[in-house]
N, C-alpha and C positions, 0 to 999 in steps of 0.2 A: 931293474929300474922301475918297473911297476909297484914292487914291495916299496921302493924309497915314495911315490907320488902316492900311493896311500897313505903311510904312517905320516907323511908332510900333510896331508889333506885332513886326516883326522887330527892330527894337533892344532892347524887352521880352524877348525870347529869346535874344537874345544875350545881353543881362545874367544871365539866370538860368547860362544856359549856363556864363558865366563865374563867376558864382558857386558854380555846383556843382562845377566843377571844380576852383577854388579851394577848395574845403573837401575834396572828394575829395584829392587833393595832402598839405594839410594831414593827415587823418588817418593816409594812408599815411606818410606821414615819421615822425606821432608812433609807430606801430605796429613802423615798422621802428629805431625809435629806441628804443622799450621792447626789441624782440626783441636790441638789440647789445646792450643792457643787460643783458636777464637771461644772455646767455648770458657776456657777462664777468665776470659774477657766479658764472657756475657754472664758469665755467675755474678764475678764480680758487680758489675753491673748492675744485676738483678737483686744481690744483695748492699748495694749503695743504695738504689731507689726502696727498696722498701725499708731501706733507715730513715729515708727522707718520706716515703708516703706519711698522712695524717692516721695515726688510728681511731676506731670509732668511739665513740663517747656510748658506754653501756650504764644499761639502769632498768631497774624493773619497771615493770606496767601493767596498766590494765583495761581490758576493752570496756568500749562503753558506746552508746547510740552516737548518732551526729547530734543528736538535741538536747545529750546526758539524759542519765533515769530522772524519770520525773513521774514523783507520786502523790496520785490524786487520791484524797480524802475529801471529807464532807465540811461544811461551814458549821452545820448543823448538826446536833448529837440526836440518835434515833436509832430503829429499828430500820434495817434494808426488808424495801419490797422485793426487790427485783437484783439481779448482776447480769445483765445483758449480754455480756462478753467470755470467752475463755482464753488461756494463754495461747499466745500467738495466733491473735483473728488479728486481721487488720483492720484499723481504726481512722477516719475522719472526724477534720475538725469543726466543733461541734454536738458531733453525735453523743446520746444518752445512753453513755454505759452503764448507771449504776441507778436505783429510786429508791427514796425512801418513804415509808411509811406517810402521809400527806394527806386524811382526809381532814384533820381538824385543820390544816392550812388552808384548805382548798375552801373552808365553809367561809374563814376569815375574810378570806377575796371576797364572796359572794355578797357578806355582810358590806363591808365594807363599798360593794360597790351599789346597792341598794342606797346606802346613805348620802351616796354621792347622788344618784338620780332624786334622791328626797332633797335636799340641797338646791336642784339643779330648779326645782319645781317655785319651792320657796322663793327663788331669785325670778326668775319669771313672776310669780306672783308683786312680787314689790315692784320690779319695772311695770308690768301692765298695769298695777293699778287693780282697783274693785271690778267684777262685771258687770254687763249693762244692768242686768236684775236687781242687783244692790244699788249703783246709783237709785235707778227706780223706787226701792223701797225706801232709801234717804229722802229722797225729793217727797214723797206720800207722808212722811212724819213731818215733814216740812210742812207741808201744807195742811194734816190733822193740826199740828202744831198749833197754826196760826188762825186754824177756824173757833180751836178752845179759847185761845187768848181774845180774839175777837167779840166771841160771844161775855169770855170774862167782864171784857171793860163796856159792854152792852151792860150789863146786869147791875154793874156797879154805876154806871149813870143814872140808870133808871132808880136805885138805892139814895146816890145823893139827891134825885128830884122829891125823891116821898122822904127823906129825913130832913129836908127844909119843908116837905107841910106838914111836918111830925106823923106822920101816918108809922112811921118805921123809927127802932132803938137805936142809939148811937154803936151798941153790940153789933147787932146785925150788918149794918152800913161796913165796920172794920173788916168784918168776916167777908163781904163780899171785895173789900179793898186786897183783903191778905188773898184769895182767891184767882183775884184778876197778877198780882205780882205772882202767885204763882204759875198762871200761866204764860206769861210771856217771858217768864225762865227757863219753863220749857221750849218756849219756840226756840230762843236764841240758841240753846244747845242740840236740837233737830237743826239750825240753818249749820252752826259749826261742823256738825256729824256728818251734813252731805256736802260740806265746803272739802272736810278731810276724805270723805269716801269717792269725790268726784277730781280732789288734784292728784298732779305728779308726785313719784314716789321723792322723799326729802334724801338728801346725798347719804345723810348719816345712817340712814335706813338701808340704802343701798350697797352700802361701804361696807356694812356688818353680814347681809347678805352673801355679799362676793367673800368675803373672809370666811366664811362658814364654810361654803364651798371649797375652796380652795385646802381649806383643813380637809376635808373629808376626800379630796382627793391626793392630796400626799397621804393619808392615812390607807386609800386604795393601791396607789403606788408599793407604800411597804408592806404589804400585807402580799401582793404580786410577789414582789421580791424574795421574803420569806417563803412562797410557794416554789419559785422558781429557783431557789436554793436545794429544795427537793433531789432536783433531776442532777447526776451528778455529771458532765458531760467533757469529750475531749481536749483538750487544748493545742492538739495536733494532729497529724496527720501521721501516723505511726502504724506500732502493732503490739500488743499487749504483754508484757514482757513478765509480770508475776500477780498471780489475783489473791490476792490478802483477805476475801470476805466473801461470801457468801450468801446467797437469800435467808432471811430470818436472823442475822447476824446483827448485833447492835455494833456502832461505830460512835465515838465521842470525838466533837471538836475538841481539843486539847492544846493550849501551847506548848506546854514542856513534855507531854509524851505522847508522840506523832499516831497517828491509827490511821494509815491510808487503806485503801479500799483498793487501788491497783496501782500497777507500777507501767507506765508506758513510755516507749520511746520511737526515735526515727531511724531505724536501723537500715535505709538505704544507702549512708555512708556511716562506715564504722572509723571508730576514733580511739585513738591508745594515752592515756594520760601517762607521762613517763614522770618518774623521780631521777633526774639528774642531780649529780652527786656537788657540793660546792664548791668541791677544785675543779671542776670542770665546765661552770655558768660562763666563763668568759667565751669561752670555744662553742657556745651554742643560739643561732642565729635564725629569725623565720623564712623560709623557702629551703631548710639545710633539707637532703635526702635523708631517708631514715627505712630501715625494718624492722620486724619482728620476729621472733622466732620461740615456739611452745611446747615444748615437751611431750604433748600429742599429737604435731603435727612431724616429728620428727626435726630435719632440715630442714624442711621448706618455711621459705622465708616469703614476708610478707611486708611489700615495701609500700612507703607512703614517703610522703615530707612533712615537714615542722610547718605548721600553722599558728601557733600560738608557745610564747615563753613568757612565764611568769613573771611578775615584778616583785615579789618577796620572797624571803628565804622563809622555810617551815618546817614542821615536821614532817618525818617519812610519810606517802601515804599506803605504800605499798610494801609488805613483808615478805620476805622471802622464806621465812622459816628455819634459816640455813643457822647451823651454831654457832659458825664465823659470823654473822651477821652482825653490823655494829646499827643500833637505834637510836645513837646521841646526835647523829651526825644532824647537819640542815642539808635540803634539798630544794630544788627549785623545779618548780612546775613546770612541763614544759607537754604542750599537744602536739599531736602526731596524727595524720588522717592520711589512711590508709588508701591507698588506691580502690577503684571502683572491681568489682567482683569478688574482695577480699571478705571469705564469710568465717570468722569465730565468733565462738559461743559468748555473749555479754555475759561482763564480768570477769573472761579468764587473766590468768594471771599469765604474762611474757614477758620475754626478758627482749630488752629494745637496745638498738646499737643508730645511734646518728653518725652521721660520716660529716667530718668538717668542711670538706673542700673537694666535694667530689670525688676523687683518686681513685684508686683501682677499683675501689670494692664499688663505686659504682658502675665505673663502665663493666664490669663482670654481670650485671643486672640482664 
């Protein structure tokens, strides 16, 4: 009886046995049957939305200051004194980066402003009028004047008294007549001489005065200006990005063929000018997110947003070199300014991706 409640006991245990393990089984299948499920579900999924994400809008580019290169050359053609600066000092605006050669300027001023003070003397002269000393000596011909005419027509009285007792020629008596007219010719023009040396200056006197003046100082003016053309000085607040010239170097103003003397910009925000392709101007909008990315800097990406899109279609400005490359195409300008701490080299060449609408590739930022 013990033999039958064994062999009954172990086939009782084997059935459980088999039974647990048969449901054991069972759930793992359903579990691992949910688990392919959801995750096809989420592939799926995963690749719905990226049929539906925006992709980015790529185009070459190229770095450049916040304030574009900007190159300062001279108004004036000459010899450099001086180049104050070297590549990357930093610069205020203002400040006398560059001189050229400037004494014969410098004498011009000098002249120029001497003639202005002679001018200045002149015009004074005509307002005051004569000095006391000259009135004085007017008034003394004045009154020599009129003691000569005086005595004259004394003389000639005393002539017609003795040529009516015939004592005296009818000759002599004219001689003393022509004598006495000539001195009260003189008086008249002595009382004139101190009438003009004793009044106010006349307007027209005055008017030609102040015009004299006035020449000689716009002529000081540009003679300054000319000087101050010299000094070749910043027009920002930057850092010197390529120096073109040298002490003792000549430099010529030129329109058609530029000679600047250095290259400066404002490199505390960098800026990427992109060439956006013309199938793609409709998709691109200012505040869209955007990055960069350089061939030297591996992966690392360098994100900014769109601050500026151009209004014309043009040529490329940017090359890629590539053999695929097509060059007929138009493109549309389109700025990019990089977030604050982003430092490459001005000028490098990157290849740029804007993101339409935000979507993954930003929030992955």
């Amino acid at each position: 009886m013990n033999e039958k409640f064994s062999i009954g006991t172990l086939l009782n245990h084997r059935t459980a046995l088999a039974l647990s393990l048969g449901t054991f089984l069972l759930t793992g299948s359903l579990v691992v049957a949910s688990r392919r499920s959801h995750e096809s579900s989420s592939a799926a999924a995963r690749a719905e939305a990226a049929t539906q994400a925006p992709l980015p809008i790529a185009g070459p580019g190229r770095v450049e200051p916040y304030s574009e290169d900007i190159k300062i050359g001279s108004e004036l053609s000459g010899r450099l004194k001086s180049v104050n600066v070297e590549e990357g000092d930093a610069i205020r605006r203002g400040q006398v980066l560059a001189e050229l050669e400037n004494a014969d300027y410098r004498a011009q001023v000098e002249s120029s402003r001497a003639n202005v003070a002679a001018k200045q003397a002149v015009l004074r002269k005509v307002i005051n009028g004569a000095r006391r000393q000259e009135r004085d000596e007017a008034w003394s011909s004045v009154n020599e004047a009129k003691a000569v005419m005086e005595n004259s027509i004394s003389e000639l009285h005393r002539r017609q008294e003795l040529f009516s007792a015939g004592v005296v020629s009818r000759e002599e008596l004219d001689r003393y007549g022509r004598e006495a007219d000539v001195a009260k010719a003189k008086y008249e023009a002595a009382v004139q001489q101190h009438a003009l040396v004793d009044d106010h200056a006349r307007e027209e006197d005055r008017s030609l005065a102040e015009a004299d003046l006035q020449l000689a100082q716009a002529q000081l003016a540009e003679a300054e200006a000319r000087y101050q053309k010299t000094f070749i000085r910043s027009s920002i607040d930057g850092s010197v990005l390529r120096k073109h010239h040298r002490s003792g170097e000549s430099v010529s103003n030129s329109s058609t063929v530029p000679d600047p003397i250095l290259t400066i910009g404002d490199r505390q925000t960098l800026r990427v000018r992109v060439d956006v392709d013309e199938t793609d101007v409709s998709k691109v909008r200012v505040g869209q997110k955007a990055y960069v990315t350089a061939d030297a800097f591996g992966k690392q990406k360098f994100w900014g947003r769109v601050v500026r899109v151009g209004q014309q279609l043009g040529p490329k400005n940017v090359h890629t070199d590539e053999p695929t490359e097509r060059v007929d195409t138009k493109i549309l300008e389109t700025l990019v300014e990089l977030d604050a701490g982003s430092r490459l080299p001005d000028g490098l060449r990157v290849d740029a991706f804007i993101v339409p609408d935000a979507g993954e590739l930003a929030e992955n930022r």
